[in-house]
Wavefront OBJ file of the C-alpha trace (Angstrom):
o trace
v 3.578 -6.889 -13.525
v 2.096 -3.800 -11.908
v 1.432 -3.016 -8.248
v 0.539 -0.332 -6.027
v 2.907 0.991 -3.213
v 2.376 2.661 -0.115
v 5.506 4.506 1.301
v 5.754 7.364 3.914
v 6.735 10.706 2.476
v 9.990 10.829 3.927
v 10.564 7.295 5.122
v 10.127 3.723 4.277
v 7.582 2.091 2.230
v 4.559 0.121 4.061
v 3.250 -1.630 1.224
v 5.116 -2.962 -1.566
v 8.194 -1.603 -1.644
v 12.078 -1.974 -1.688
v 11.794 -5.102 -3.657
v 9.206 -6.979 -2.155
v 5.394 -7.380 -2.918
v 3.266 -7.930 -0.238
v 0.582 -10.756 0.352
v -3.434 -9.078 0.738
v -4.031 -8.059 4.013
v -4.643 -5.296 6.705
v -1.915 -3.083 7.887
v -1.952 -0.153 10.209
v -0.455 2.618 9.073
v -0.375 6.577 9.992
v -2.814 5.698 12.560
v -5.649 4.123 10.451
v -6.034 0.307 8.836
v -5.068 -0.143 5.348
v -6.883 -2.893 3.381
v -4.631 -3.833 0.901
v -6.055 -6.818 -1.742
v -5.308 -8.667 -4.959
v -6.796 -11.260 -6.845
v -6.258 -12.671 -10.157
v -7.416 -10.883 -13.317
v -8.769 -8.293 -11.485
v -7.563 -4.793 -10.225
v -5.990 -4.209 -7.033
v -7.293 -2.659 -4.041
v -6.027 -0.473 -1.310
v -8.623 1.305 0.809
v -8.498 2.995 4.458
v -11.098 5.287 6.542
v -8.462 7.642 7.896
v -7.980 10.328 8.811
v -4.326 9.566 8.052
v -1.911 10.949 10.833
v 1.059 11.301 7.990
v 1.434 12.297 4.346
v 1.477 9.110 2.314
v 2.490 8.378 -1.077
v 0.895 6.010 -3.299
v 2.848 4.765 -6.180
v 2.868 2.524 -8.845
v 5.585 -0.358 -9.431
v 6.943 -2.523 -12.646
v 8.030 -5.569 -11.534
l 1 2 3 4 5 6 7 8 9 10 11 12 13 14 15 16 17 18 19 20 21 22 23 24 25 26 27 28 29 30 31 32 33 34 35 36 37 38 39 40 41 42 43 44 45 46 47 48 49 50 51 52 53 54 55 56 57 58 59 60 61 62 63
């Protein structure tokens, strides 16, 4: 399996990260709500309106 990850440049992951995957759901982050989703058979989805207030990085995970 596959996910997306959200971590902070220099700091700790906020989505999916350090061995654990997140259930769907909002999460404020860098001063804006992330929408984080997942559903079966179909892609996931992370979306925010930002402006962020930090450099983010997104990643991708094998799990």
């Amino acid at each position: 399996m596959f996910y997306a990850a959200l971590k902070s440049e220099d700091g700790p992951f906020y989505i999916n990260g350090d061995w654990t995957i997140d259930w769907p759901r909002k999460f404020t982050i860098a001063g804006t709500v992330f929408h984080y989703e997942r559903q079966n058979d179909a892609p996931e989805i992370m979306r925010a309106v930002g402006p962020t207030s930090e450099n983010l990085v997104v990643m991708v995970i094998s799990q």
